[in-house]
Residue frames as a rotation matrix with the C-alpha (Angstrom) as fourth column:
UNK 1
0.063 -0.906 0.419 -66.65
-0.614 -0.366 -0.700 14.86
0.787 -0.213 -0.579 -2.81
UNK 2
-0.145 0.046 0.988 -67.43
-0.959 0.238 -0.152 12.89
-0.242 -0.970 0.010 0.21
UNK 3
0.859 0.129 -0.496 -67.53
-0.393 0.787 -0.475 9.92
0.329 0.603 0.727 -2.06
UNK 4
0.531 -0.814 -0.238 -64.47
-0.147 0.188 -0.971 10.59
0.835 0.550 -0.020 -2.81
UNK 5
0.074 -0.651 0.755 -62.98
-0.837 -0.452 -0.308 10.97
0.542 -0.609 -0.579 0.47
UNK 6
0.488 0.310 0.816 -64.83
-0.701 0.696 0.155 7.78
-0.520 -0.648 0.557 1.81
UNK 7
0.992 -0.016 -0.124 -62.79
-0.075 0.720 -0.690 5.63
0.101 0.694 0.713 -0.78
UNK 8
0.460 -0.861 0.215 -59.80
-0.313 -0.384 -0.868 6.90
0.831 0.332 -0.447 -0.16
UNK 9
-0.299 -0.030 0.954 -60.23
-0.944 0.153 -0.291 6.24
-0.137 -0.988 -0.074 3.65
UNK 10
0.853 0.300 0.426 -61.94
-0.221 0.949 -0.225 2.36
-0.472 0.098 0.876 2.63
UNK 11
0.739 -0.632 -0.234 -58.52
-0.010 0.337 -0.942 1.97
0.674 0.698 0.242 0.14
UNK 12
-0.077 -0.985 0.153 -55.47
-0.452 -0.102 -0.886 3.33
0.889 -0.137 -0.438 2.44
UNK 13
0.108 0.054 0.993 -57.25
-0.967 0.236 0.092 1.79
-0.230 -0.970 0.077 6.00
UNK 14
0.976 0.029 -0.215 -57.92
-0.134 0.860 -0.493 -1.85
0.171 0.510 0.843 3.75
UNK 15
0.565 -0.820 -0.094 -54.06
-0.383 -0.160 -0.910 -1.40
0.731 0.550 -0.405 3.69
UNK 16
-0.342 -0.450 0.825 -52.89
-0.939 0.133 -0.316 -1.58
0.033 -0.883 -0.468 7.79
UNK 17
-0.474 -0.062 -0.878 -52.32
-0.399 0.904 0.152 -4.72
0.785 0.422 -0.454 8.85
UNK 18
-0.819 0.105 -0.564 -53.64
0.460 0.709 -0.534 -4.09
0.344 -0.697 -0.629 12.21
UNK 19
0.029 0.846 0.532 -56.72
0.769 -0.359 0.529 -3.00
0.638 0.394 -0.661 13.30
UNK 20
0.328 -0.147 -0.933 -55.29
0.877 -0.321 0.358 -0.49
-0.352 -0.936 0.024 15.65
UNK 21
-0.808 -0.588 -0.033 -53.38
0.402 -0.593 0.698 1.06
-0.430 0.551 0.716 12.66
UNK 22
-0.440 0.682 0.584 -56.76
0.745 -0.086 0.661 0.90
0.501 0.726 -0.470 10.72
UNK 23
0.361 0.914 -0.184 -58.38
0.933 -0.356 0.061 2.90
-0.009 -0.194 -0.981 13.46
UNK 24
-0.019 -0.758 -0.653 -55.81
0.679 -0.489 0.548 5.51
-0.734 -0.432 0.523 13.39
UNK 25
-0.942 -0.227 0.246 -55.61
0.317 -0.372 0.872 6.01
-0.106 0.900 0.422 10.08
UNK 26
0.028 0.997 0.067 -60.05
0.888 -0.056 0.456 6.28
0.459 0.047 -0.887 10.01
UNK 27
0.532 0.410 -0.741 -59.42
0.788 -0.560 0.256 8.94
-0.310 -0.720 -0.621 12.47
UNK 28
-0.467 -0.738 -0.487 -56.62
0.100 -0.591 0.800 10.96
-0.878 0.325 0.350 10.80
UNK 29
-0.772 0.109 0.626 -58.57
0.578 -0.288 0.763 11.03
0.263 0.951 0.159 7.78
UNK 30
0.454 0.864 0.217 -61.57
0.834 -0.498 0.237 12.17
0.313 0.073 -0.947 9.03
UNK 31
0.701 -0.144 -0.698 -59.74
0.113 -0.945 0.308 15.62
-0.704 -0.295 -0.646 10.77
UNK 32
-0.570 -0.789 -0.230 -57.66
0.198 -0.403 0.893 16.00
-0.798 0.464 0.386 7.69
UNK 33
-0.586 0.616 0.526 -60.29
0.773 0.230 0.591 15.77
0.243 0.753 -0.611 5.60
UNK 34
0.650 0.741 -0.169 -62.00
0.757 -0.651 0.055 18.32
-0.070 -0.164 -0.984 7.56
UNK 35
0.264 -0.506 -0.821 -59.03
-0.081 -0.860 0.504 20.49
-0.961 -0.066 -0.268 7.64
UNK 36
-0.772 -0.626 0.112 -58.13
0.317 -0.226 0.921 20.38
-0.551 0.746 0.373 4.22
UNK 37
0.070 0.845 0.531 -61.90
0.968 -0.186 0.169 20.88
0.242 0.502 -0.831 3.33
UNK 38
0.910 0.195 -0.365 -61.39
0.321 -0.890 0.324 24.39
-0.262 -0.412 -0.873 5.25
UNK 39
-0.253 -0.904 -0.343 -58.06
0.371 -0.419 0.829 25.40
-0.893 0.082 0.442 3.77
UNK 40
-0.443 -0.847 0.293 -59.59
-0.294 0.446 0.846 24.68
-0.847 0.289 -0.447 0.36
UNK 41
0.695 0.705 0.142 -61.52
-0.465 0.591 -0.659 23.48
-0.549 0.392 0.738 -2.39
UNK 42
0.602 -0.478 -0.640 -59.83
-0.193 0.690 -0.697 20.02
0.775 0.543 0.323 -3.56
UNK 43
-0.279 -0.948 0.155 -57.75
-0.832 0.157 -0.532 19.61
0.480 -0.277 -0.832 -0.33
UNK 44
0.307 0.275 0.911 -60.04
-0.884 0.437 0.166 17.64
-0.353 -0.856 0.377 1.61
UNK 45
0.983 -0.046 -0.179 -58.87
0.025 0.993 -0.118 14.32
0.183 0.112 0.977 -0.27
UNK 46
0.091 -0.961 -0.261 -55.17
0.081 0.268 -0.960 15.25
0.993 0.067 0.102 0.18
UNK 47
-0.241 -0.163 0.957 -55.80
-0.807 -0.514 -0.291 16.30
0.539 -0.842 -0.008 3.76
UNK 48
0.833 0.431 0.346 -57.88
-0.545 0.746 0.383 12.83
-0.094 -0.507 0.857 4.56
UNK 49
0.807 -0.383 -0.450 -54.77
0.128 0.857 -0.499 10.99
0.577 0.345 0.741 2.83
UNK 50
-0.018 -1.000 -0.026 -51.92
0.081 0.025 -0.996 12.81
0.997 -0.020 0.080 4.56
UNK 51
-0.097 0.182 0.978 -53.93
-0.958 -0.284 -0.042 12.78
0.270 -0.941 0.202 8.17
UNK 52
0.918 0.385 0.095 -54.55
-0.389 0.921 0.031 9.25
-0.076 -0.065 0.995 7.64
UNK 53
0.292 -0.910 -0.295 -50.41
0.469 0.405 -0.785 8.55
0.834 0.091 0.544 7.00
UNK 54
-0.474 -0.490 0.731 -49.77
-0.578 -0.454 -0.679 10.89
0.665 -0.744 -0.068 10.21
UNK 55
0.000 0.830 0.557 -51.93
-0.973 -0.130 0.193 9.00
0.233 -0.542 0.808 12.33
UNK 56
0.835 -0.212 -0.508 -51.02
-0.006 0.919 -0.395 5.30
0.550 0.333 0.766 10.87
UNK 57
0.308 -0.825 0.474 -47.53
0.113 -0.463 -0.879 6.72
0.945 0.324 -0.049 11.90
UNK 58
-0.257 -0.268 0.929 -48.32
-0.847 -0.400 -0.350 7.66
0.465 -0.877 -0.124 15.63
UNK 59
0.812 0.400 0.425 -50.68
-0.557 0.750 0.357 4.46
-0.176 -0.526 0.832 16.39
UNK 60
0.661 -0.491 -0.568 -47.35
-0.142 0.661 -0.737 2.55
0.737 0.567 0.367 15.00
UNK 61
-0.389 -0.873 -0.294 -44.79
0.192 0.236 -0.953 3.91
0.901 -0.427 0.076 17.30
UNK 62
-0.222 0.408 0.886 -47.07
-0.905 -0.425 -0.030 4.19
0.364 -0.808 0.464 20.22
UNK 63
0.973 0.233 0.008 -47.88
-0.233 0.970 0.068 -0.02
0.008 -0.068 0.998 19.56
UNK 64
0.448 -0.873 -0.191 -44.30
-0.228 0.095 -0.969 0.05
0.864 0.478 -0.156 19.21
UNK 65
-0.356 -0.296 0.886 -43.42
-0.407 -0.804 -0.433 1.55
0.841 -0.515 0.166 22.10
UNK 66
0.643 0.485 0.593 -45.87
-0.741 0.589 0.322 -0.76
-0.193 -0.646 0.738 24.34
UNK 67
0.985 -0.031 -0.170 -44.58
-0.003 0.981 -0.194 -3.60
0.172 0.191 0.966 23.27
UNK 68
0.357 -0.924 -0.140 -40.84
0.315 0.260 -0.913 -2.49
0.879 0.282 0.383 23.98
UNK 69
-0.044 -0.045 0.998 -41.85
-0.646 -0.761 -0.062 -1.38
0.762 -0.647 0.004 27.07
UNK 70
-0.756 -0.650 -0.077 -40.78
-0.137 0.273 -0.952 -3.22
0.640 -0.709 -0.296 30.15
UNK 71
-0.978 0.205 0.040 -43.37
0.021 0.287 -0.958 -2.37
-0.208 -0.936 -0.285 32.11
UNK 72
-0.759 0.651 -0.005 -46.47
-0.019 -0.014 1.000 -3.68
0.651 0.759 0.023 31.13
């Protein structure tokens, strides 16, 4: 199972384009993965993927957000 989970997290981080997104997404799997492992048996891969898109998501509009921000 923890195969699996590392692949999933090496496939969808491979994906970001930045490494800011990449660490996000490393970190959002790893506490979805634990929380879907504790809802569950079989969630922890949907929990690493869908903590790893929530996470990808926040580092985005937080890098966003800097960068349209005025005061740097």
């Amino acid at each position: 199972m923890l195969r699996k989970v590392m692949l999933a997290v090496a496939l969808v981080s491979g994906v970001t384009a930045t490494p800011v997104l990449a660490k996000g997404c490393i970190r959002g799997a790893i506490v979805g993965g634990v929380a879907g492992h504790y809802v569950g048996r079989g969630h922890a891969l949907a929990g690493a993927a869908v903590g790893c898109l929530v996470a990808r998501h926040h580092y985005a509009q937080k890098a966003k957000a800097q960068r349209t921000s005025p005061h740097r």
